[in-house]
Rosetta silent file (secondary structure, phi, psi, omega in degrees, C-alpha in Angstrom):
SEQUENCE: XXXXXXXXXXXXXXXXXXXXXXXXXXXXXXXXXXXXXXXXXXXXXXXXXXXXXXXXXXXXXXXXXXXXXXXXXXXXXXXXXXXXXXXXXXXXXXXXXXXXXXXXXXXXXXXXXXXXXXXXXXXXXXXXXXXXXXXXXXXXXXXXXXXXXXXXXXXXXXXXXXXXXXXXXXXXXXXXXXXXXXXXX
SCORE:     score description
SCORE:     0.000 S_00000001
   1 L     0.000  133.408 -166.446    3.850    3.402   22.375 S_00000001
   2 L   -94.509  147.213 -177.788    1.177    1.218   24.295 S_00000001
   3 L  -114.208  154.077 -168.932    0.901   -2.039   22.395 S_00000001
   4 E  -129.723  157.515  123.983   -3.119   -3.757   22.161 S_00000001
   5 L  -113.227 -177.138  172.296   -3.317   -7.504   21.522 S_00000001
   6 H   -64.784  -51.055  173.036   -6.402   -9.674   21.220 S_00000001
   7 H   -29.184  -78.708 -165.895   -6.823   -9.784   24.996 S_00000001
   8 H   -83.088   -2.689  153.563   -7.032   -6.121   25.252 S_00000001
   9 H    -8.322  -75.708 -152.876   -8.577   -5.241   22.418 S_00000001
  10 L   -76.857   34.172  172.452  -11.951   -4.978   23.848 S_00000001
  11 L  -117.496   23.220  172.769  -10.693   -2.511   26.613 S_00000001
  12 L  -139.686  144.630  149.907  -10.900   -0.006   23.303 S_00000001
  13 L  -103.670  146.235 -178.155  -14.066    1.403   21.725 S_00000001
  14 L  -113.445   32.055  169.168  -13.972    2.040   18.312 S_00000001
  15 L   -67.946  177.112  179.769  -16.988    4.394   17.993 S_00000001
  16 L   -60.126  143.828 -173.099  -17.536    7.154   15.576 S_00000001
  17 L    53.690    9.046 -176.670  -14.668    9.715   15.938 S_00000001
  18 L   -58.977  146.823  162.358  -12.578    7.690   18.270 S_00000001
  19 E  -128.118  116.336  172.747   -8.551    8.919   17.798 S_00000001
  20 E   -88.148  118.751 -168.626   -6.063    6.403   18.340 S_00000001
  21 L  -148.147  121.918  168.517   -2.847    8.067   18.339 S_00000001
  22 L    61.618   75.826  175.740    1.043    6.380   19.026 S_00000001
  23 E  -120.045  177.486  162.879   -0.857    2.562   19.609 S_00000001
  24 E  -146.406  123.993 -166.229    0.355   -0.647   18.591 S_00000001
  25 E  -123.153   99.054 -153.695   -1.874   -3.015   17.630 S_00000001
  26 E  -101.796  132.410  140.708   -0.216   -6.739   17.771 S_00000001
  27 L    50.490   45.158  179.493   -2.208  -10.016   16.088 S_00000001
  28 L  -104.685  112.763 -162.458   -5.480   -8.436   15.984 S_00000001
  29 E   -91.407   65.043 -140.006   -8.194   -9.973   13.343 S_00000001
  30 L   -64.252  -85.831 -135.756   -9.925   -6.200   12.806 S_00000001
  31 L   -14.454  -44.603  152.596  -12.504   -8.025   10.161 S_00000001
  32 L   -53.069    4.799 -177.864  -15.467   -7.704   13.106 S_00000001
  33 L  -157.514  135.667 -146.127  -15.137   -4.149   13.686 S_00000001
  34 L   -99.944  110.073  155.156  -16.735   -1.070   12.237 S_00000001
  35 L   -71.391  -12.804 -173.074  -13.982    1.686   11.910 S_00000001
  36 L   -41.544   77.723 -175.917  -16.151    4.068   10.330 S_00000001
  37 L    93.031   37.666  174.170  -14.952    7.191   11.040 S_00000001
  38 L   -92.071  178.469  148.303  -11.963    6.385   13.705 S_00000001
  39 E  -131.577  136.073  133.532   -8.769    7.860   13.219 S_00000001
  40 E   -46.236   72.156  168.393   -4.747    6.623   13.279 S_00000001
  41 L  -105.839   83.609 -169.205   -2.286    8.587   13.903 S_00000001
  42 L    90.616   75.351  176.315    1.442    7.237   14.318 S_00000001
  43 E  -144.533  100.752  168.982   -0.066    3.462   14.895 S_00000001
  44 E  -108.493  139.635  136.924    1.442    0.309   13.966 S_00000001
  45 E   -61.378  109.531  154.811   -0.187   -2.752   12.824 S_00000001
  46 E  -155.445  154.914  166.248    1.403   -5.630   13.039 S_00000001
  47 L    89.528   18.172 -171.407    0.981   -9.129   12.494 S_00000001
  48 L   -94.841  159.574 -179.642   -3.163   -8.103   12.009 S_00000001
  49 E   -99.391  134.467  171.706   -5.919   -9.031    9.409 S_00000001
  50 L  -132.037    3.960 -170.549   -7.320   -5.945    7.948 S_00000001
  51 L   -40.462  126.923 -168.840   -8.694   -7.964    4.806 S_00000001
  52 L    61.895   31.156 -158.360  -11.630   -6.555    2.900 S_00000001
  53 L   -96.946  145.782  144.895  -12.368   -4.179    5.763 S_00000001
  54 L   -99.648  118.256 -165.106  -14.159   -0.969    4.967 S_00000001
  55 L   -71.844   23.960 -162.317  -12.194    2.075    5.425 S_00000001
  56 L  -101.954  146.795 -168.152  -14.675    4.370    4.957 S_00000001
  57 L    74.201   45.452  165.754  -13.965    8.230    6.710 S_00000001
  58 L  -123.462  136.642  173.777  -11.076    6.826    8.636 S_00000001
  59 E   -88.100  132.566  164.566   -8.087    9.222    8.773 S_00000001
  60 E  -133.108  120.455  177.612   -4.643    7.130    8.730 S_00000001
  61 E  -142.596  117.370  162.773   -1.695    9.202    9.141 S_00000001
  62 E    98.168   55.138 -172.852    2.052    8.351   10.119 S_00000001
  63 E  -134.814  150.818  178.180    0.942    4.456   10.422 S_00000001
  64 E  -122.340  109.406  158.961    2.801    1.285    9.621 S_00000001
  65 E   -92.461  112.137 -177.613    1.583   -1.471    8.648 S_00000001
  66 E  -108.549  124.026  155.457    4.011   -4.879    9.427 S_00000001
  67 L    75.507   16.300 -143.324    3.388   -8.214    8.456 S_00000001
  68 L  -104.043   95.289  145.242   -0.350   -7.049    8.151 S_00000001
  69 E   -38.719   78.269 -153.918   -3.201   -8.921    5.577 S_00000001
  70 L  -107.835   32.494 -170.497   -4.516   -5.587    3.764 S_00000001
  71 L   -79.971  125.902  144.770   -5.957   -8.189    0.856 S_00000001
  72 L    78.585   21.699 -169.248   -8.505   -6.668   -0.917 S_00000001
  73 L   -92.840  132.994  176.076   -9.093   -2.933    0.785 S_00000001
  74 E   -97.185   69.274  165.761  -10.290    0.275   -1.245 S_00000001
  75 H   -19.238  -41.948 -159.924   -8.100    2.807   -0.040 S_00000001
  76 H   -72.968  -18.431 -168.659   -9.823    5.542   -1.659 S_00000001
  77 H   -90.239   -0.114 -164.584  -12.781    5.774    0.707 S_00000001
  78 L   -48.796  149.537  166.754  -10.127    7.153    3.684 S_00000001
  79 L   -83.393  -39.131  172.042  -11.062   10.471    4.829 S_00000001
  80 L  -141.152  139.139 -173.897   -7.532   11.277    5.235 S_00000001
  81 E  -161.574  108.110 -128.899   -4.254    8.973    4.124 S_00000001
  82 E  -141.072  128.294  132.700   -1.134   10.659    4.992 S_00000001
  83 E    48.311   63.642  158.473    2.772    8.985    4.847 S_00000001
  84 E   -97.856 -176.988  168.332    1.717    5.574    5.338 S_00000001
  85 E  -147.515  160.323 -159.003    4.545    2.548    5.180 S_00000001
  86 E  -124.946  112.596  157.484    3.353   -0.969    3.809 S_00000001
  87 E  -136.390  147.535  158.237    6.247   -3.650    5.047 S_00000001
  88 L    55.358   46.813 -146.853    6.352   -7.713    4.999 S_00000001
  89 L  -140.040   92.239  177.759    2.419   -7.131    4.011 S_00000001
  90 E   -47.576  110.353  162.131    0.018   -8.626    1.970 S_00000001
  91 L  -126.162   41.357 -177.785   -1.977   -5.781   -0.519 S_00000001
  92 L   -75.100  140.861  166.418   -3.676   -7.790   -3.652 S_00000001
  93 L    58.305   53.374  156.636   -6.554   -6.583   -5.330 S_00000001
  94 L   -68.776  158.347  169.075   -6.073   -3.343   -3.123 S_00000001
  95 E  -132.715  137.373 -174.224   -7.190    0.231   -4.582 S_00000001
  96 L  -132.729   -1.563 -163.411   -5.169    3.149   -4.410 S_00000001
  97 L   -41.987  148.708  173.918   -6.506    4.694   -7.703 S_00000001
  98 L    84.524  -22.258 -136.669   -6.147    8.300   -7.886 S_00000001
  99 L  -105.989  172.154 -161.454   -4.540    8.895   -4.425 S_00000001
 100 E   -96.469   42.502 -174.333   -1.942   11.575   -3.748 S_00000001
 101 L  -120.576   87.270 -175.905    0.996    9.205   -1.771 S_00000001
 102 L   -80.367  152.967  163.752    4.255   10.656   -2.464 S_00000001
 103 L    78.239   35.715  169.397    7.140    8.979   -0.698 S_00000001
 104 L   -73.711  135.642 -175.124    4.984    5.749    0.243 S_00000001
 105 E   -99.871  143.585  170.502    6.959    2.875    1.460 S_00000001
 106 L  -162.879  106.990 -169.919    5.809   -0.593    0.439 S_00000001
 107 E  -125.108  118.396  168.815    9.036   -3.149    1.260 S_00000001
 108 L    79.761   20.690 -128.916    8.634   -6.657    1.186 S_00000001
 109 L  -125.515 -168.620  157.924    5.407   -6.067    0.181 S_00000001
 110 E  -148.082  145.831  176.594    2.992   -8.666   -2.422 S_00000001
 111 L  -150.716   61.682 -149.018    0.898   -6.557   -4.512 S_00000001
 112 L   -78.912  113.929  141.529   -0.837   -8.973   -6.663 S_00000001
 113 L    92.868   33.809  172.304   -3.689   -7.398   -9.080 S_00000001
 114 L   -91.663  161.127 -159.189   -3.836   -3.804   -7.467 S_00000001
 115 E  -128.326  112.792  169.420   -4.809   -0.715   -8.742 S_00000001
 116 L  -115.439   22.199  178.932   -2.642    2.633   -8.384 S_00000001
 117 L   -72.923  157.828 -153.567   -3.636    4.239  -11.693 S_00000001
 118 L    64.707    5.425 -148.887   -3.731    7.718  -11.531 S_00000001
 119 L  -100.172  133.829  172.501   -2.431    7.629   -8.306 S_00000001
 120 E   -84.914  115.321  179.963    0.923   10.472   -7.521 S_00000001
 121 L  -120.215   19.066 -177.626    3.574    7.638   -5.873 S_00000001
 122 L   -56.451  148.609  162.228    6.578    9.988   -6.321 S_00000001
 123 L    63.966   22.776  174.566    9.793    9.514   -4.676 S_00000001
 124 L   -77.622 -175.854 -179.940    8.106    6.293   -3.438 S_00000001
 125 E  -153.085  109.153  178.271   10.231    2.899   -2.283 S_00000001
 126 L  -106.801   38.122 -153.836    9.060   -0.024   -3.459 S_00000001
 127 L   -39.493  175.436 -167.441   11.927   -2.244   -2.425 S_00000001
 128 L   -23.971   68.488  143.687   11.725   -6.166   -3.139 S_00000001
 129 L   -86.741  169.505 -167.977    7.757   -6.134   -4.066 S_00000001
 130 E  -138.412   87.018  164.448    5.664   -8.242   -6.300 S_00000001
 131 L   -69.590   21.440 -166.244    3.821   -6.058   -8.424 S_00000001
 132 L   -90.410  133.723 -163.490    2.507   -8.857  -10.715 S_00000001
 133 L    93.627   -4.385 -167.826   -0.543   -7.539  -12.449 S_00000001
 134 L   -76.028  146.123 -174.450   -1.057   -4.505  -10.570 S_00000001
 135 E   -73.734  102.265  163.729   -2.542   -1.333  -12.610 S_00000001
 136 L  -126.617   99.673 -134.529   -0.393    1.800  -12.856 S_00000001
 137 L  -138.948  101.747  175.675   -2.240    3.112  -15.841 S_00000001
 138 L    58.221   27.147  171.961   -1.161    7.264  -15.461 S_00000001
 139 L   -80.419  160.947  162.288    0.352    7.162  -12.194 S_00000001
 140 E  -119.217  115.557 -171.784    3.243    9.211  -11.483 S_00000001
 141 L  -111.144   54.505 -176.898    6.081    7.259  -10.353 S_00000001
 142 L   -83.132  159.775 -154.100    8.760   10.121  -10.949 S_00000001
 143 L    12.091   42.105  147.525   12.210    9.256   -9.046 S_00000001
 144 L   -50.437  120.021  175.073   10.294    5.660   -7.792 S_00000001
 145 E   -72.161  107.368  142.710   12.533    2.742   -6.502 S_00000001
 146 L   -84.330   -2.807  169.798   11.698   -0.365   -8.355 S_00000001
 147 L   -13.934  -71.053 -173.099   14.957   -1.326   -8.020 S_00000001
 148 L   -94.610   -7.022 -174.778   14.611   -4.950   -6.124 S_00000001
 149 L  -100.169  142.422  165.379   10.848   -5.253   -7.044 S_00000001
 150 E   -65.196  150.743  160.587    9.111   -7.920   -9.401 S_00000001
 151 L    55.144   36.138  141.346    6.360   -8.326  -12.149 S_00000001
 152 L   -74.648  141.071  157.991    5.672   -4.675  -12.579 S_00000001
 153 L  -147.994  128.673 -174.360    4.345   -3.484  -15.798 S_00000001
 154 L  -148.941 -168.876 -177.849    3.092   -0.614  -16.966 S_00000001
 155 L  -116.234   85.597 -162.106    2.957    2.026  -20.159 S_00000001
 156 H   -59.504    5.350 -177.167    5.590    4.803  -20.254 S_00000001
 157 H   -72.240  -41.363 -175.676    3.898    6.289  -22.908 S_00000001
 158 H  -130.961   57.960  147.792    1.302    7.449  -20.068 S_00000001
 159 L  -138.651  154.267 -169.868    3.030    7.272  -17.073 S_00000001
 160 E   -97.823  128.339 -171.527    5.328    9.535  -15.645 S_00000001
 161 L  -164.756   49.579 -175.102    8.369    8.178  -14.509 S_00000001
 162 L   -79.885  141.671  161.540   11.363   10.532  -15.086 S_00000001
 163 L    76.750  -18.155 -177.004   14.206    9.919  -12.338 S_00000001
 164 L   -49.055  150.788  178.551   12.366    6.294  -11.430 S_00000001
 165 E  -124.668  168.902 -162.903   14.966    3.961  -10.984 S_00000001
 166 L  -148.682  166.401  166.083   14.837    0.158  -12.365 S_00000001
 167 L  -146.763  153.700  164.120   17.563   -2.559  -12.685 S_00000001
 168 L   -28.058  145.740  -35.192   18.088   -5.637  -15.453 S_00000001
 169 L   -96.449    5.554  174.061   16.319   -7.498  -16.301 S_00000001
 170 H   -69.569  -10.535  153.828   12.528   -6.828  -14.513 S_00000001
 171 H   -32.083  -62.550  179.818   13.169   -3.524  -16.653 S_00000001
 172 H   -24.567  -42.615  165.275   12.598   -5.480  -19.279 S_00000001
 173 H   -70.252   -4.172  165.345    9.111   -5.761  -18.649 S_00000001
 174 H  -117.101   35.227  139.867    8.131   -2.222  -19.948 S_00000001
 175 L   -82.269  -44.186 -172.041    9.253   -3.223  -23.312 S_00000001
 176 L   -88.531   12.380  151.071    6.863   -5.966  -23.776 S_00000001
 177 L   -54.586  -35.189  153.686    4.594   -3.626  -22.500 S_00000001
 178 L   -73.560  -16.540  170.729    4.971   -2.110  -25.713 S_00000001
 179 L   105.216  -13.472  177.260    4.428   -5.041  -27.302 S_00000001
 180 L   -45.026  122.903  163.399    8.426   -5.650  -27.662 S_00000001
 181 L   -97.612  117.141  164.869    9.688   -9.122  -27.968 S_00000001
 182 L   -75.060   67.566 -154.390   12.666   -9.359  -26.192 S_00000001
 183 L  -119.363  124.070  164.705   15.734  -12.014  -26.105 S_00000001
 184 L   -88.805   37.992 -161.370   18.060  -12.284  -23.651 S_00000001
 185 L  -100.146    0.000    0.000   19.277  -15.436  -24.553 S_00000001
């Protein structure tokens, strides 16, 4: 895998229909450059700003994002968004609504005020994450790890989440979701 930095960046064009495929992209501030219709395939990001960037018509498939500033991105315009993995990664006030990404990894992750409702996350791994505030309003999180992750809440009444697994006491939070008052003292 050929690795990019900021030096070499600008030995890549990023025109319409460009395919970047088995890259590395090191410490790279993307926020100055239109993506519109590139494609990713088997590419990690890491240590890069991708904040607020607009994704729209770029295929990302088999890509990792490490250590990566994804603050504030609208997932949803991708043309294609295939098996990605989210680690050590900022993704607040991100949008995933609607999208179809079973087995998505997002480890380590902060995922402050984001929106996956509606979104199919089965079989996903959300290992030590910080879900506080984030939207899963009719998602399907069936056999989801929440195991190690924080501040999730959401409404089993309309989310699916048979086989998910959870552990004491951040469970706890999708009782007072319900409105439950709870004491653990």
């Amino acid at each position: 895998m050929k690795t990019y930095t900021k030096a070499e960046i600008n030995d890549l064009n990023f025109t319409s229909d460009s395919i970047f495929e088995d890259l590395e992209f090191d410490g790279i501030d993307f926020t100055s450059y239109d993506l519109k219709s590139v494609a990713f395939f088997n590419c990690k990001f890491t240590n890069c700003n991708l904040a607020n960037l607009s994704l729209t018509d770029i295929s990302i498939r088999e890509t990792t994002f490490l250590s990566c500033n994804l603050i504030g991105i609208n997932w949803c315009n991708l043309r294609r968004f295939e098996a990605p993995k989210f680690l050590d990664s900022k993704l607040n006030f991100s949008i995933f609504q609607g999208l179809k990404l079973k087995k998505i990894e997002i480890i380590n992750c902060f995922v402050i005020d984001a929106d996956f409702s509606e979104a199919d996350l089965s079989h996903s791994n959300f290992s030590n994450s910080n879900f506080k505030g984030t939207n899963f309003d009719k998602a399907i999180l069936i056999g989801t790890d929440f195991r190690t992750s924080l501040n999730y809440m959401f409404d089993i009444r309309t989310t699916k989440i048979k086989g998910a697994k959870f552990t004491f006491p951040h469970v706890i939070s999708l009782l007072t979701a319900l409105g439950a008052e709870v004491d653990i003292s």
